[in-house]
N, C-alpha and C positions, 0 to 999 in steps of 0.2 A: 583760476584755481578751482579745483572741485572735487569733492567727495562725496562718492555716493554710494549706495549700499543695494544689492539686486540677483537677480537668482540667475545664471547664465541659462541654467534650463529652469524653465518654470514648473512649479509643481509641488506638490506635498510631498517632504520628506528628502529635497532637493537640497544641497548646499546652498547658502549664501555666501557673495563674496564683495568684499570693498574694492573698490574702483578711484585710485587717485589720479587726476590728473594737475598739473603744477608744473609753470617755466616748460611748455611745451613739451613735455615731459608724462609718460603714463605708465605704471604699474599696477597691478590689481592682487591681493591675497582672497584663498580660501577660508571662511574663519570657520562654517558650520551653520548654528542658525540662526534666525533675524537676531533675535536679541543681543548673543555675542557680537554680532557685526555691527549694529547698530552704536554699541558702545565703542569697541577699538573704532569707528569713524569717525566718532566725539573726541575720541583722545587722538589722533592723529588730525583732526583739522585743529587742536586748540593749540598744537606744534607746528602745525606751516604756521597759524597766526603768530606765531612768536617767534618763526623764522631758525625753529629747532630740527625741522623734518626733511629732506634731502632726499628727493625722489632716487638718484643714480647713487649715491653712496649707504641708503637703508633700505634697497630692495632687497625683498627679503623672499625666500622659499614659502609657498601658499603652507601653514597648518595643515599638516597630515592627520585626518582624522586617526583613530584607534579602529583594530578590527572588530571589536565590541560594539565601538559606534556606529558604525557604518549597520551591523549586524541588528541590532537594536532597532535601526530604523526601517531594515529591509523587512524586516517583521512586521510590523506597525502600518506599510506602505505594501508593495510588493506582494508578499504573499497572502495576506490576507486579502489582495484583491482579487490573487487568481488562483487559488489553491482553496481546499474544503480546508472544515476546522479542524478537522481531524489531524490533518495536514502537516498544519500550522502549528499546533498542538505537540504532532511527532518533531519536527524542524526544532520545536522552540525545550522540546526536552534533550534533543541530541546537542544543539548550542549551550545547555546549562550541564551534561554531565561530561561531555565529552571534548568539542572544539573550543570553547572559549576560554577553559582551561590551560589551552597549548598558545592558540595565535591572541587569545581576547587582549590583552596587554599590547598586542605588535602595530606596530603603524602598518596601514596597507603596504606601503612599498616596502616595509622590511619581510613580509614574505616571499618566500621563493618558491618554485618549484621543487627545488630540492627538500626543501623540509614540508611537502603537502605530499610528498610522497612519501619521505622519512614515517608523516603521521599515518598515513592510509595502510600501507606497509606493517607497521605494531597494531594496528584494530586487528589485522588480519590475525597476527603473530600471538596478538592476545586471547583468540578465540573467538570475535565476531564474525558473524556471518558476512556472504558474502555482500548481500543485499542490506544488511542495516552499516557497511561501509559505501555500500554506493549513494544510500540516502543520506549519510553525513557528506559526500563528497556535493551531491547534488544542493544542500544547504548551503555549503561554502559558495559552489559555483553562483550559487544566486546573487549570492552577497558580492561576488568581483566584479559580477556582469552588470552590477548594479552602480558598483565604483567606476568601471569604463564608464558606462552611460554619462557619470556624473564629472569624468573626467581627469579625476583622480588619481587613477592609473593608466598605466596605457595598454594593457591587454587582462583577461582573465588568464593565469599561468594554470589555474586547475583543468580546463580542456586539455583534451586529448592524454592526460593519466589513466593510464588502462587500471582498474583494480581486480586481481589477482586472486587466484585461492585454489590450494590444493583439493583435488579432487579425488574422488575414490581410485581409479584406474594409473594415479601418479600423475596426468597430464595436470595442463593448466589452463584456467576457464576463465574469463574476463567479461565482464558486467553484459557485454554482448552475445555473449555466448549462446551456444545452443542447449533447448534443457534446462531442468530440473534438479539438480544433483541432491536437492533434499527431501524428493517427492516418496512419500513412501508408502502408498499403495495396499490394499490389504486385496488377499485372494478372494472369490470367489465363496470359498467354502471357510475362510476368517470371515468374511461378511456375514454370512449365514451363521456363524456361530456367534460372532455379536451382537446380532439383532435377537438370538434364541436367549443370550445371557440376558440382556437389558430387558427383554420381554416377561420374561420369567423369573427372575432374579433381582435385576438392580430396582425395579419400577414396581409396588405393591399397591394396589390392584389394579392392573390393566381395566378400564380406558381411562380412568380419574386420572391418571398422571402423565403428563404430554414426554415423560421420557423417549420412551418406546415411537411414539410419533414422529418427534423431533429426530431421531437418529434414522427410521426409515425415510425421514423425507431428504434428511442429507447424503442419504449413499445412493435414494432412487432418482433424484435431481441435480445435483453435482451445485445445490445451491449452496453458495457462501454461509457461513455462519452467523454473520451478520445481517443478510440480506434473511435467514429464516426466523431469528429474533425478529425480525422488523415486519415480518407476515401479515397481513390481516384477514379476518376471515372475506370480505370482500375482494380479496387478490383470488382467492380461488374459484373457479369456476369448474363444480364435479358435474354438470351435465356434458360440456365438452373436454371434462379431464386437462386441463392446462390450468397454469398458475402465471400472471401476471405479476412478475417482478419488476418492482418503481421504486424499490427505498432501501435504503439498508439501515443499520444498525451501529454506530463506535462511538466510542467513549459516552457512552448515554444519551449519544444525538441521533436524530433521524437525519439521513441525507439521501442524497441522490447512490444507487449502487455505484458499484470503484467504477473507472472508467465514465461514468454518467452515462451509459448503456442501458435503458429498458429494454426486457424480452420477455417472451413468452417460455414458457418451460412445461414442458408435456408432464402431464402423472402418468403414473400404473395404474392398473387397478386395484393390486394390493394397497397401495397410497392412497387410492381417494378412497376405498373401503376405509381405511384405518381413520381418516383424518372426520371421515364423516360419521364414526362411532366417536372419535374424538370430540367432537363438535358437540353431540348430545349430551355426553358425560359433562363438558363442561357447564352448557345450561344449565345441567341438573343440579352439579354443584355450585355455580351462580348463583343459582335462586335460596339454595342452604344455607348461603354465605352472606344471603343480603345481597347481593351484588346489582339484581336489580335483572340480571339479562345475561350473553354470552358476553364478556367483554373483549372490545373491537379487536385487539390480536392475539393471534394464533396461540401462544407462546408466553404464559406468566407468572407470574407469584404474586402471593399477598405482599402487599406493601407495608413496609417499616414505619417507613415517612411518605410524604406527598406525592404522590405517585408523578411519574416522567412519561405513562402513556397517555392516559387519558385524561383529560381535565376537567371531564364531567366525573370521572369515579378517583376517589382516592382510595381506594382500597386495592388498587392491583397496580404492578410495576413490572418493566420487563425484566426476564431471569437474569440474576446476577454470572456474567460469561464465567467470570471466573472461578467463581465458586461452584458451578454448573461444571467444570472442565476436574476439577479437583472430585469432588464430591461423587456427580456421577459419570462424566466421559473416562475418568483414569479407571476407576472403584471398577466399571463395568470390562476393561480390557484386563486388569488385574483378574478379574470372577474369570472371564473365556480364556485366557491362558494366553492371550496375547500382547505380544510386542509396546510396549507404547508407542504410539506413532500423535501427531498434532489434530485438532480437528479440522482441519485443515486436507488431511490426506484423504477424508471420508468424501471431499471434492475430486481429489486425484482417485480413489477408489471406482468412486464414477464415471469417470473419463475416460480409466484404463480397461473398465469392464466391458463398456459398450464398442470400445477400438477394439480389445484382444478376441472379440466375436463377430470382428468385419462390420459393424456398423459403419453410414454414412458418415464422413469424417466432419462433412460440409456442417450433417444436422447436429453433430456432437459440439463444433466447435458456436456452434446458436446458441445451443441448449447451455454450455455455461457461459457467454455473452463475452468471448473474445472479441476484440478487434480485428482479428484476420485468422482465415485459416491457418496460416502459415507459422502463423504462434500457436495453436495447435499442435500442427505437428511435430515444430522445433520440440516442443516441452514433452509431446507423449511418445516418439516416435521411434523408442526402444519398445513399445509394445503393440505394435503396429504386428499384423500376421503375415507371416512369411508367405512366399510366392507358394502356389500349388506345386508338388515337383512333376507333373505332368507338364507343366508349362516350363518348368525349367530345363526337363528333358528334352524337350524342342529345340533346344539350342546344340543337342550332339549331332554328329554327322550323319547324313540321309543313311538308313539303313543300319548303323549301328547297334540300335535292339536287335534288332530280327537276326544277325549274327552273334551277339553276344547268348539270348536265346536258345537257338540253332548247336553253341557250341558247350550251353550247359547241360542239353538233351545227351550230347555224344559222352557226356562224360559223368553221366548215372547210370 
């Protein structure tokens, strides 16, 4: 006779399961964790002692965790070991307003395929993007992959759910798709009248206020918005005009930029003129301020509370984004007569400016720190410039001009 209590896979955040053996006889349940097991193996050996418990006629179906549970732990375990905080953060808000809502009450094996698509299907239906349906999908998937591991289930049923989403042209575009469909780009001569509004208008008095800076450095670098809050003046380098990007910026943490991709990123020289008038004006008001010196990054405000940049000054914290996007990124496209578009697109502005005038595809796709060209091109490559038509003429039959030519002479 024996009972015992033990993790089939070993590990943090792993099920426990009891294991009887009796009259040559073995069953074993899932209960969850040590302590639950622990107990049902006390009350199940104090029933063989008293000759109550019956291995072949109270074999019983292992305890089906809940999707909640399971999810709870995949949090805890899982992604915070391989995911940023940020991450974990987005995962652990789309589990509390959205999925755990629908499955969190279900036992693992009562979901199906069919209603993970039913749900994927209404986010759609309801207006979510495409992309914060594929990150609720991708939370889920973590959560099933983590139940096979565990044993619990016998497949994740959320692979291979294409998520869908009407697109401008009627077609239909799936998480793999090629592109952009919400990239929205501002012109050439929209650029130039944004940066004249913000200059002029939104920012009182040009150099004191990093408005004007921050918005040239995101249309002349295609840096992230995150990654230019998180600046430092020692990231720049104006004798070889490059900027050395290492950090970014979300939800008031410093991390590694998205992808954990360091690069280098060329200036202009309108940019490093500005950033270097920039640089002095803030000294000067540093020292107005008390501050003591230029404080270490690029990008700041007086602080409310205990500052989050620096821990030697409390007196500066980095710009509030969102209040920064309300205040002056909308205020300043309201003043130029422009579109609202995300900040966001001031990256796509970059990207499409430098491809739409034949720039190297290779250095564009560096300079904003893709992982492959080829994701480049997928996402910009409705602005990619068309063939020369000299080169496309090449392709008519020998002699053709010279007759075409030839027969518009005869008929002037």
């Amino acid at each position: 006779m024996g009972v015992t209590v033990r993790q089939k896979i070993e590990g943090k955040g792993k099920p426990w399961w009891v294991f009887i053996a009796h009259n040559n006889k073995r069953t074993s349940r899932m209960i969850g964790d040590r302590k639950a097991a622990e107990e049902v193996a006390s009350k199940i050996r104090a029933r063989l002692e008293l000759g109550e418990f019956n291995v072949e006629s109270e074999k019983a179906e292992p305890k089906i965790p809940t999707f909640k549970e399971y999810a709870d732990a995949w949090i805890k375990t899982t992604a915070l070991a391989n995911c940023k905080e940020s991450t974990v953060s987005s995962y652990d808000d789309l589990l509390r307003l959205h999925i755990l809502p629908v499955f969190g009450t279900l036992k693992l094996t009562e979901i199906n395929r069919g209603k993970l698509k039913d749900f994927f299907a209404g986010k759609i239906l309801e207006g979510y993007a495409k992309s914060s349906v594929v990150h609720m999908k991708n939370a889920i998937s973590g959560i099933m992959t983590k139940a096979v591991d565990d044993e619990v289930i016998p497949t994740n049923l959320s692979l291979g759910i294409k998520i869908v989403q009407k697109i401008r042209n009627g077609e239909e575009e799936n998480e793999n798709g090629n592109g952009d469909e919400k990239a929205d780009p501002l012109s050439a001569e929209e650029t130039n009248l944004l940066l004249k509004t913000v200059r002029d208008d939104v920012m009182k008095p040009y150099p004191l206020s990093g408005h004007y800076p921050l918005f040239l450095l995101l249309v002349r670098t295609g840096l992230r918005i995150g990654e230019a809050l998180a600046l430092r003046w020692g990231d720049i380098d104006f004798n070889g005009r490059f900027i050395h990007v290492q950090r970014g910026l979300s939800r008031g943490k410093i991390e590694t930029p998205k992808n954990g991709k360091i690069r280098r990123v060329d200036m202009s020289t309108q940019l490093a003129e500005t950033l270097t008038a920039y640089k002095a004006a803030c000294k000067k008001k540093g020292l107005a301020l008390g501050l003591g010196d230029v404080p270490e990054y690029v990008f700041w405000q007086l602080a409310k509370k205990k500052s989050e940049v620096d821990e030697t000054n409390e007196k500066v914290a980095f710009i509030d984004l969102s209040n920064w996007r309300r205040r002056i990124f909308n205020k300043a496209l309201d003043k130029a007569g422009i579109r609202r578009i995300r900040i966001h697109d001031l990256r796509h502005t970059y990207a499409t400016l430098r491809i739409s005038k034949g720039d190297n595809i290779t250095d564009v796709s560096n300079q904003l720190g893709h992982y492959s060209v080829k994701l480049t091109l997928d996402t910009y490559n409705h602005w990619l410039p068309g063939k020369r038509q000299s080169e496309v003429d090449g392709l008519d039959d020998i002699g053709y001009s010279e007759e075409k030519e030839k027969k518009a002479q005869n008929e002037r």
